[in-house]
C-alpha angles and dihedrals in degrees: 000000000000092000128103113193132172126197122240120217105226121226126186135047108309083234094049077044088051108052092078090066089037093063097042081055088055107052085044103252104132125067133192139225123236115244156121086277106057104079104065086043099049086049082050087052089053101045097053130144100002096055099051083164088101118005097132089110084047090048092046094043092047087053108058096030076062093048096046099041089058093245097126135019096322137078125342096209127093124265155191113231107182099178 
């Protein structure tokens, strides 16, 4: 309640979706927190592309990384994403 939301239908590749976030991983702008959860993410993370058995959590975190970081159709400012 209180929230409007809209889907987004994906194109491209999920790994071409996915370098964005990649590249944000790799200059050490995106931080985790800690929980129960994190290891199997972070095993999901490790695994892709090669293991396409399970990247739902890749595909969902590409995409709003995308969103929020105005990359797509969402804001243009700058943020802190902490998944």
């Amino acid at each position: 309640p209180g929230c409007d939301f809209i889907g987004i239908r994906a194109t491209g590749s999920k790994v071409v979706r996915a370098k964005p976030f990649g590249a944000a991983l790799a200059n050490g702008n995106i931080r985790l927190v800690r929980g129960p959860w994190i290891t199997d993410y972070l095993d999901e993370m490790a695994t892709f592309p090669e293991s396409s058995w399970h990247d739902d959590q890749v595909d969902a975190t590409s995409g709003c990384f995308t969103e929020a970081a105005g990359l797509g159709y969402g804001q243009r400012k700058r943020v802190q994403i902490i998944v």
